[in-house]
C-alpha positions in Angstrom: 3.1 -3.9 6.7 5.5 -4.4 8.7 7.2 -1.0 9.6 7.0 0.8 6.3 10.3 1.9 6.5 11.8 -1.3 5.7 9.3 -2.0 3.2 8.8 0.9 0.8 11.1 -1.0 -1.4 7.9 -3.2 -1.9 5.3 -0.7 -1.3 6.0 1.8 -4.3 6.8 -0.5 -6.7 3.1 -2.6 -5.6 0.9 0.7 -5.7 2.7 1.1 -9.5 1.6 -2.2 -10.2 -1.8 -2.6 -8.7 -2.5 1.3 -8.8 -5.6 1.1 -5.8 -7.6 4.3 -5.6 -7.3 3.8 -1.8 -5.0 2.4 0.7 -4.8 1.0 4.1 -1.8 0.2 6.0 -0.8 -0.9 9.2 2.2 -1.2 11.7 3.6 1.7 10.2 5.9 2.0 13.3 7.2 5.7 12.5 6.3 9.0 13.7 3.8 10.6 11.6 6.8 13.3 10.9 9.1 10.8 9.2 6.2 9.1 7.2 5.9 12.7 5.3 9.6 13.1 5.1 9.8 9.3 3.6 6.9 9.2 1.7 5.7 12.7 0.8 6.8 12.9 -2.4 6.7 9.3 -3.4 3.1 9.8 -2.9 2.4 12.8 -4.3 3.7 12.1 -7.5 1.4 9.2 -7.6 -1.7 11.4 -6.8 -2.1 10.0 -3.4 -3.0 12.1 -0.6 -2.8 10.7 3.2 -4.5 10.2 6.7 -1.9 9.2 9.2 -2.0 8.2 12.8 1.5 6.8 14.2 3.7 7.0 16.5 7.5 6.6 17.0 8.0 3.2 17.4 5.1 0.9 17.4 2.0 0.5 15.6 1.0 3.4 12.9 -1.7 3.6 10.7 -2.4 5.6 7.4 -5.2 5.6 4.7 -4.1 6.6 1.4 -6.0 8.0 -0.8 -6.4 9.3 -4.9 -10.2 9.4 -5.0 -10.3 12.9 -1.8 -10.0 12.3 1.8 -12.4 14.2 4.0 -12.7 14.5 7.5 -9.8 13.1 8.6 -10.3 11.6 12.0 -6.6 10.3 13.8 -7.8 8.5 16.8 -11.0 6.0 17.7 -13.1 8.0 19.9 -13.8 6.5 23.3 -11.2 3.5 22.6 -8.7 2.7 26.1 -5.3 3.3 26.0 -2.7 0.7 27.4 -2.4 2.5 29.6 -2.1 6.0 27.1 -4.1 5.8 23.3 -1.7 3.7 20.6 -2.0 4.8 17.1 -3.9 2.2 15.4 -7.3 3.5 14.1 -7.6 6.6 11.1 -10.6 7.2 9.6 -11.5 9.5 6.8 -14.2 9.9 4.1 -12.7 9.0 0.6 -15.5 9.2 -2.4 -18.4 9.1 -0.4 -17.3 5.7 1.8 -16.3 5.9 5.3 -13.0 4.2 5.4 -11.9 3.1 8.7 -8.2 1.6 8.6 -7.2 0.0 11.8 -4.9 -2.5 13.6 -6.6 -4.2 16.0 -4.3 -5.2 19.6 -3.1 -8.7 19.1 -4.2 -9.7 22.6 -0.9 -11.9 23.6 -2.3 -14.2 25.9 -5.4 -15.3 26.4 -6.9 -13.5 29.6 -4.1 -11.0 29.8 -4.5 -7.6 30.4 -3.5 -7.2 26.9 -6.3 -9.8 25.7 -8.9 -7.7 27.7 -7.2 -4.7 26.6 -8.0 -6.1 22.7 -11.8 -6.5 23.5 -12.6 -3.4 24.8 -10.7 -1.5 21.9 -13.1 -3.6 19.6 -16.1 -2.9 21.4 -15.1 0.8 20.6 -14.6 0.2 17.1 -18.0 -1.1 17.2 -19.7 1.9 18.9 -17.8 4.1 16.0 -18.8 2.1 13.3 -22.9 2.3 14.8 -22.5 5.7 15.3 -21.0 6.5 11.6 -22.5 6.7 8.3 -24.4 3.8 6.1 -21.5 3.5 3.8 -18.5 2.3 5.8 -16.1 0.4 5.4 -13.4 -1.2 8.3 -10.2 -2.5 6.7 -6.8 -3.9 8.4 -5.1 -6.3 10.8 -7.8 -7.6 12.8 -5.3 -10.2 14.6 -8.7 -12.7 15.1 -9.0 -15.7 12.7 -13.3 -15.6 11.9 -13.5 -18.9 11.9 -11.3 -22.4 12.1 -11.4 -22.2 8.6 -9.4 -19.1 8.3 -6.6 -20.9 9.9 -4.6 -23.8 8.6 -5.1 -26.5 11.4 -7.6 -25.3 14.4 -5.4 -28.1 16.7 -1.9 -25.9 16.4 -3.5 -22.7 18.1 -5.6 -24.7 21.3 -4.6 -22.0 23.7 -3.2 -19.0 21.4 -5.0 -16.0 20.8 -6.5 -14.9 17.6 -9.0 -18.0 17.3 -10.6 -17.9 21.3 -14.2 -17.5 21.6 -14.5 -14.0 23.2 -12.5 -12.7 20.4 -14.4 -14.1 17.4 -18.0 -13.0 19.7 -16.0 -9.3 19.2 -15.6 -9.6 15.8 -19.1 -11.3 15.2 -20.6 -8.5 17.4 -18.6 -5.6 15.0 -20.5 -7.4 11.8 -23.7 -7.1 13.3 -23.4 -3.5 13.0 -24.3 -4.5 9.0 -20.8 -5.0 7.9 -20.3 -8.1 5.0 -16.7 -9.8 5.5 -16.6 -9.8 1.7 -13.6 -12.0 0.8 -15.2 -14.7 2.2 -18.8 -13.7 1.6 -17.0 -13.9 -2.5 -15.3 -17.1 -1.4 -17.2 -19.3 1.1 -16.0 -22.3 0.6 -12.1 -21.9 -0.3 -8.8 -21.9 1.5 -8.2 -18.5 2.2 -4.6 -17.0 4.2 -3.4 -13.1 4.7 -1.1 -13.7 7.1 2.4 -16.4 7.1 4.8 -16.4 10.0 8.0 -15.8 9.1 9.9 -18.6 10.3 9.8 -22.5 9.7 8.8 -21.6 6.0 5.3 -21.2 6.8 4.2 -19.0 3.8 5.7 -21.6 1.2 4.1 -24.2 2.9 0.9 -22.7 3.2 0.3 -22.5 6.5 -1.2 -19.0 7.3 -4.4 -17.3 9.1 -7.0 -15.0 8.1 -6.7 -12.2 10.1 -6.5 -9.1 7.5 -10.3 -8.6 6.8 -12.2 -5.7 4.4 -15.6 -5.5 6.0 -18.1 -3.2 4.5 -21.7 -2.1 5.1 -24.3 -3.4 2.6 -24.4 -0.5 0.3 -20.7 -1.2 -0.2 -20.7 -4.9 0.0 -23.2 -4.7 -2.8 -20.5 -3.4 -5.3 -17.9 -5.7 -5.0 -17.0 -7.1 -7.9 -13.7 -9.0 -7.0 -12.1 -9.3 -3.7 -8.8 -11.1 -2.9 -5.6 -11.7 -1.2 -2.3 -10.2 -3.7 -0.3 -13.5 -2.2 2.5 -12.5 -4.8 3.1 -9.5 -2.9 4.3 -11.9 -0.3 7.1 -13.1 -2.4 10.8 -12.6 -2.9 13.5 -10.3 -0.6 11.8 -8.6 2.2 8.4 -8.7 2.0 6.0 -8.3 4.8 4.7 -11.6 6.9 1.2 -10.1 5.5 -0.3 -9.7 2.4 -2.6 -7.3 0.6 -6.3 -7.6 0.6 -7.8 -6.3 -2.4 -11.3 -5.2 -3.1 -12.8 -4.3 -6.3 -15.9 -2.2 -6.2 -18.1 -1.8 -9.4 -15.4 -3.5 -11.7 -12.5 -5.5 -11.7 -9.6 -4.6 -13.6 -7.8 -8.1 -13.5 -11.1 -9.7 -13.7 -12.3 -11.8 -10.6 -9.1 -14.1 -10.7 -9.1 -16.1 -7.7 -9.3 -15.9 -3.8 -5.1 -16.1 -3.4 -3.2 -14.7 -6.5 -1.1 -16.7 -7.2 -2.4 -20.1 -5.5 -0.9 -21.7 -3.4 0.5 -25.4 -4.1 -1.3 -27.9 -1.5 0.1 -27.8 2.0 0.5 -31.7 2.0 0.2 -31.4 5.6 -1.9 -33.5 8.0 -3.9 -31.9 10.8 -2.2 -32.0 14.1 1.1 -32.2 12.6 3.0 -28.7 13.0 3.4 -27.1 15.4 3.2 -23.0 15.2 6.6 -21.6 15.6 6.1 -19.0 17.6 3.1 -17.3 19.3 2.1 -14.1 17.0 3.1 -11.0 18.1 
């Protein structure tokens, strides 16, 4: 998201259009006191009730939710803090699913105390998600690319994080605990981008990652009926350098339309010949 601040400009007008019975968002970066004040209303006119855990300035997370929450949990038991505990995991019960909504550390260098930092929190987020109930789901900014497919050219990111080893072992290790990445479990074989740096027009060229993930648990991964990235949400005056990931469970009201909506046109662009911009951060 982006600070949610500066985007609810795009964020009401996107739940009125894609009307989701549940929410997750990220980088809220505003004190869970504001987000009521900014959003309260917005969202309870629109049926939605919320989970948040944020803080002042950085990070933020909040599930939204028309379909119950229950049990609200604002933290990620046993995760480290940096050195205190950063808002970026809420998890609550909404129709019978345990939703997890979280925004993983990015990691910053490779070997940093920040990269190691990043690890740990996702070894936690592993021992919540074995420790949880059979229908779960984990949903957000997991700042690690799966696989060199989920990134536009392997060759511009020797060195960054997001794609290194120890990070993708983390992530594999968190699916083991039965969790389906289920856009590209519907997609295996396509192109597939969430995320477009801002600068150097990277989104209109297509040059993007794959770092926002849904994973669920196989009861869950069992009713997905259409999954995919909302790439127009990316669009026009101030959007975020993310896009929605959308999951349909049991049916699909806009039918199962594609892996990026709209598509993309063709980057055009040989391997090895851009250069990122700018490390993430």
């Amino acid at each position: 998201m982006n600070s949610v601040k500066q985007r609810i400009p795009r964020l009401l007008p996107w739940l009125d259009q894609r009307q989701p019975d549940v929410v997750c968002l990220q980088e809220l970066k505003i004190s869970e006191e504001a987000f009521g004040e900014l959003l309260g209303a917005e969202l309870e006119t629109r049926g939605y009730s919320a989970a948040v855990n944020a803080e002042a300035r950085w990070n933020g997370v909040a599930i939204l939710s028309r379909v119950g929450i229950a049990d609200p949990l604002p933290e990620l038991p046993g995760a480290p803090g940096f050195p205190d505990p950063e808002a970026r995991a809420v998890s609550a019960t909404c129709d019978g699913i345990r939703i997890h909504a979280v925004y993983v550390p990015n990691g910053r260098e490779p070997d940093s105390e920040h990269y190691h930092y990043k690890l740990a929190w996702l070894a936690a987020l592993e021992q919540a998600v074995r420790s949880g109930p059979e229908a779960v789901m984990v949903c957000g900014d997991m700042n690690i690319a799966p696989t060199d497919s989920d990134v536009f050219d392997p060759a511009a990111y020797v060195g960054q994080t997001h794609v290194t080893a120890p990070e993708r072992a983390a992530l594999a290790s968190l699916e083991s605990a039965g969790l389906h990445d289920v856009v590209r479990d519907h997609w295996p074989d396509k192109r597939i981008f969430s995320y477009w740096d801002y600068r150097a027009g990277m989104f209109h060229q297509d040059l993007g990652m794959r770092i926002d993930l849904v994973l669920a648990s196989a009861p869950v991964a069992g009713r997905v009926r259409a999954a995919w990235v909302d790439r127009q949400a990316r669009k026009g005056t101030g959007p975020s350098d993310h896009a929605p990931v959308i999951v349909d469970l049991d049916e699909a009201p806009d039918g199962d339309i594609g892996p990026m909506v709209p598509p993309p046109s063709a980057s055009g662009r040989k391997p090895g010949s851009v250069r990122l911009p700018q490390a993430k951060t």
